[in-house]
N, CA, C, O and CB atoms as a CASP TS submission, in Angstrom:
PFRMAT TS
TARGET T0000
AUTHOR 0000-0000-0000
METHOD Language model
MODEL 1
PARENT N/A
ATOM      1  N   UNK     1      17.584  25.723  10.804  1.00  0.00           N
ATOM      2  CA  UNK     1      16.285  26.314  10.446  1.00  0.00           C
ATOM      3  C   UNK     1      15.166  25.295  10.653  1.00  0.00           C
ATOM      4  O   UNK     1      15.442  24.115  10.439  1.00  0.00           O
ATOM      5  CB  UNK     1      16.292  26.811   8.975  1.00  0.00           C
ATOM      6  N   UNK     2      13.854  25.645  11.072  1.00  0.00           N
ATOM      7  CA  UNK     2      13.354  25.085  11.592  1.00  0.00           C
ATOM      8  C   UNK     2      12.340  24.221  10.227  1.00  0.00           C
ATOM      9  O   UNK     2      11.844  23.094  10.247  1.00  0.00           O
ATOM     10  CB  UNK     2      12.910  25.940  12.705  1.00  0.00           C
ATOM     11  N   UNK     3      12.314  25.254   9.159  1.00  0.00           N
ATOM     12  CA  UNK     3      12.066  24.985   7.654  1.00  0.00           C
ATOM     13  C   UNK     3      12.583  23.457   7.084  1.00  0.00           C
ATOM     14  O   UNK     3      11.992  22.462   6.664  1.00  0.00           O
ATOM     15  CB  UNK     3      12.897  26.194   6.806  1.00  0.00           C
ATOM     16  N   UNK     4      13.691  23.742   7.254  1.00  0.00           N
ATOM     17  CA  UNK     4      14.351  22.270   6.568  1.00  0.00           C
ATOM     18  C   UNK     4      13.680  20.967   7.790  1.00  0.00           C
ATOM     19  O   UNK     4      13.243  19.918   7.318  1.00  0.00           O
ATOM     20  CB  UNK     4      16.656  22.341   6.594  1.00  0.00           C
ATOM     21  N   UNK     5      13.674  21.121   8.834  1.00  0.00           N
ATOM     22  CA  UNK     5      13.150  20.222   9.907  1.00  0.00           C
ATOM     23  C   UNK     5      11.812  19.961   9.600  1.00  0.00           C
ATOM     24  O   UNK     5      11.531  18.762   9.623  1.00  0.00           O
ATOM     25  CB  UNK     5      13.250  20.784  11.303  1.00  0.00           C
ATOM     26  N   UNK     6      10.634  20.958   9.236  1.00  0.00           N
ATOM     27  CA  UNK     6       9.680  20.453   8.814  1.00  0.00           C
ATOM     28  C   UNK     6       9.562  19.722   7.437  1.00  0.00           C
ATOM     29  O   UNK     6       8.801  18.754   7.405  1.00  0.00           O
ATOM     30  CB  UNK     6       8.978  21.297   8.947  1.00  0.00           C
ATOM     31  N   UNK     7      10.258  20.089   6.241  1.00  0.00           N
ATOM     32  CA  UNK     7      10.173  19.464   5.516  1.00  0.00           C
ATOM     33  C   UNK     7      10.730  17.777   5.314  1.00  0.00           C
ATOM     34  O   UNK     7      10.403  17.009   4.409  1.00  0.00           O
ATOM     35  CB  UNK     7      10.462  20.267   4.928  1.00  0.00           C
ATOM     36  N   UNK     8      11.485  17.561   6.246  1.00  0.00           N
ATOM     37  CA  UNK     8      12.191  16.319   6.386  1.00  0.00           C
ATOM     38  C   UNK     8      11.564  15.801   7.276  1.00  0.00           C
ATOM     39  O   UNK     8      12.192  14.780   7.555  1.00  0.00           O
ATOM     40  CB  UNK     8      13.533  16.310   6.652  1.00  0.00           C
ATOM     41  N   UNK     9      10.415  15.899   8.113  1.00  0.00           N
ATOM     42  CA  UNK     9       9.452  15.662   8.874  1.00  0.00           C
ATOM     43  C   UNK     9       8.282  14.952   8.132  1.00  0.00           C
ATOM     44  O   UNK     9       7.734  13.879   8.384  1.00  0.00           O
ATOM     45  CB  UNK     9       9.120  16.847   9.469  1.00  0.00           C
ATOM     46  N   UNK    10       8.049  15.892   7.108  1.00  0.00           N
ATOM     47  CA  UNK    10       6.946  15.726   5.770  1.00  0.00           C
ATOM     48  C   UNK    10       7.200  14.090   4.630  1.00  0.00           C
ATOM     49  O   UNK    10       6.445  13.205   4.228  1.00  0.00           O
ATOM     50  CB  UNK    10       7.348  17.447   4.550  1.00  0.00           C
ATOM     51  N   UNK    11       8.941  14.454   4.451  1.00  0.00           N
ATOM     52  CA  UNK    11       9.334  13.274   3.642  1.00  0.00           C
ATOM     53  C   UNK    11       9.005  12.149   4.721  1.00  0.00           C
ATOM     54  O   UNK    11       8.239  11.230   4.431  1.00  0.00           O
ATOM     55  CB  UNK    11      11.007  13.304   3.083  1.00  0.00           C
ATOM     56  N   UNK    12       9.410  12.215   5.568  1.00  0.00           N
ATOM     57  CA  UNK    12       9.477  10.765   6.748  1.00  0.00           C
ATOM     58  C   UNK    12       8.088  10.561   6.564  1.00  0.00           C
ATOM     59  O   UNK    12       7.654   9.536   6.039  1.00  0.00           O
ATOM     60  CB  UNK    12       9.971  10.999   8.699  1.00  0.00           C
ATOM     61  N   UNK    13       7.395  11.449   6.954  1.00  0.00           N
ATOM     62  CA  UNK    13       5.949  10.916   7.128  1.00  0.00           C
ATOM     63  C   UNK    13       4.974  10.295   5.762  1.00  0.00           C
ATOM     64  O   UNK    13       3.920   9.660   5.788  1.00  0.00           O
ATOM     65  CB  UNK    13       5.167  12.200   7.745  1.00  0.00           C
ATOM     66  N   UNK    14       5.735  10.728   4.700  1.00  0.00           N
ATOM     67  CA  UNK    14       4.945  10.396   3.164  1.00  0.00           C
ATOM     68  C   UNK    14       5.857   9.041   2.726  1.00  0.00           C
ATOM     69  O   UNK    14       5.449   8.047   2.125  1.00  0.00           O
ATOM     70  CB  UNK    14       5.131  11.958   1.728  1.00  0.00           C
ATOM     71  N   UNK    15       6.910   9.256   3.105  1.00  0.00           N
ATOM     72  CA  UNK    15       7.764   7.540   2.957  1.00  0.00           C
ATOM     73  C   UNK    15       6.785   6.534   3.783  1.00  0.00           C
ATOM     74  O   UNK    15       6.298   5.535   3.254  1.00  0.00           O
ATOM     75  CB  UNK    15       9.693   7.437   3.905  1.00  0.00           C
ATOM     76  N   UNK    16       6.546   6.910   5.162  1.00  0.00           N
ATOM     77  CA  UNK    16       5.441   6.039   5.950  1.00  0.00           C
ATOM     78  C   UNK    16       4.690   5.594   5.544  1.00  0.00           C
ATOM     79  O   UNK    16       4.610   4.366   5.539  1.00  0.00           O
ATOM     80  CB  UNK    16       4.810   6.390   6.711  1.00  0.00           C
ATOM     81  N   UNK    17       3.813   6.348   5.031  1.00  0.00           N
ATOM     82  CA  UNK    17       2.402   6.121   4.462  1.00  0.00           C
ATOM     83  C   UNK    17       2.705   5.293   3.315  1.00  0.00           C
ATOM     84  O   UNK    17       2.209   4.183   3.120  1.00  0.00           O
ATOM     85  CB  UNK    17       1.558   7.484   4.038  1.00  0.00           C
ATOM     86  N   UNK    18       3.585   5.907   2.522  1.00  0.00           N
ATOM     87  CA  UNK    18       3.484   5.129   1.241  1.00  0.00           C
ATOM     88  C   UNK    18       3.962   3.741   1.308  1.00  0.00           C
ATOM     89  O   UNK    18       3.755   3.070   0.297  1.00  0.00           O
ATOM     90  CB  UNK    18       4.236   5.791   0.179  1.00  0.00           C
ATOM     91  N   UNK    19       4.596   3.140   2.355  1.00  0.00           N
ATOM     92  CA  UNK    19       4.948   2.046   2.402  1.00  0.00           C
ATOM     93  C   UNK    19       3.924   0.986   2.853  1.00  0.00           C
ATOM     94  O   UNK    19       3.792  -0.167   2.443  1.00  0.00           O
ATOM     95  CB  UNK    19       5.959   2.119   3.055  1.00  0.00           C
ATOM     96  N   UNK    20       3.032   1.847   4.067  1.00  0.00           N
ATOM     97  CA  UNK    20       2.232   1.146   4.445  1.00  0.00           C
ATOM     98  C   UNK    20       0.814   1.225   3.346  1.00  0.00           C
ATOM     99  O   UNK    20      -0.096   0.421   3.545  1.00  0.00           O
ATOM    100  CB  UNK    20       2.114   1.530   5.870  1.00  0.00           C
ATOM    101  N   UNK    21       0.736   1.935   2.541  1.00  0.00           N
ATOM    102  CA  UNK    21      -0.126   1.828   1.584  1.00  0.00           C
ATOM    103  C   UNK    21       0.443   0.404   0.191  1.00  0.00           C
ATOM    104  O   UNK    21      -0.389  -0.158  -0.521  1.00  0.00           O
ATOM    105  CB  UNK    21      -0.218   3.554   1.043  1.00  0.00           C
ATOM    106  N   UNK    22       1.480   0.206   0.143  1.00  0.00           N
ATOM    107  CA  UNK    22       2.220  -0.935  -0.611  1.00  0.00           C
ATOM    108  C   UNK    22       1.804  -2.139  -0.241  1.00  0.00           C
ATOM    109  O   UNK    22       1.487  -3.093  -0.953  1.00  0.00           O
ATOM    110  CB  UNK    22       3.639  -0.955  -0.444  1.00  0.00           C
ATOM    111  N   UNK    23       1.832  -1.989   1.503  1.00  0.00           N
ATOM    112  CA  UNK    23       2.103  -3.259   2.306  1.00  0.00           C
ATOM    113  C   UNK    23       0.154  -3.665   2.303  1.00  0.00           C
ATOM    114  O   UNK    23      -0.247  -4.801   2.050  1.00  0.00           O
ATOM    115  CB  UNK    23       3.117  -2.849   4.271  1.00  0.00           C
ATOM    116  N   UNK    24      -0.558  -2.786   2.548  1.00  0.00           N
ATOM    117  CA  UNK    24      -1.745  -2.904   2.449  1.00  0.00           C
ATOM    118  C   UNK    24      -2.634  -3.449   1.084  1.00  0.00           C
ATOM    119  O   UNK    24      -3.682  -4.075   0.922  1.00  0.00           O
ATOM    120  CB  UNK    24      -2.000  -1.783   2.814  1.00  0.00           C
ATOM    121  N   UNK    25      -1.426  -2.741   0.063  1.00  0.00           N
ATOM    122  CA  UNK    25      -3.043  -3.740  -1.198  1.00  0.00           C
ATOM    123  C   UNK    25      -2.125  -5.067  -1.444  1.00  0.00           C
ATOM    124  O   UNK    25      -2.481  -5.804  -2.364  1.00  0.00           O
ATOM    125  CB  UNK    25      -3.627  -2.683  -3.566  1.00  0.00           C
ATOM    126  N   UNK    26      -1.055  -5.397  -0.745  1.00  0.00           N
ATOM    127  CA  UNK    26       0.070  -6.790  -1.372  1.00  0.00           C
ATOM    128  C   UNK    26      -0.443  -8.067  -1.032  1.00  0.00           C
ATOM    129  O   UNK    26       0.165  -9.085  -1.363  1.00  0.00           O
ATOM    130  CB  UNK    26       1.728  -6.856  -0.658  1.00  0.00           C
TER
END
């Protein structure tokens, strides 16, 4: 389903960010 693909699309992309938001105020 193409459902579960976007949502695991969504996690990858908010793990991203949030890491590079960590790495940015450190």
């Amino acid at each position: 389903m193409s459902i579960l693909k976007t949502i695991f699309e969504v996690h990858v992309n908010f793990f991203t960010n949030l890491t590079a938001f960590m790495f940015m105020f450190k």
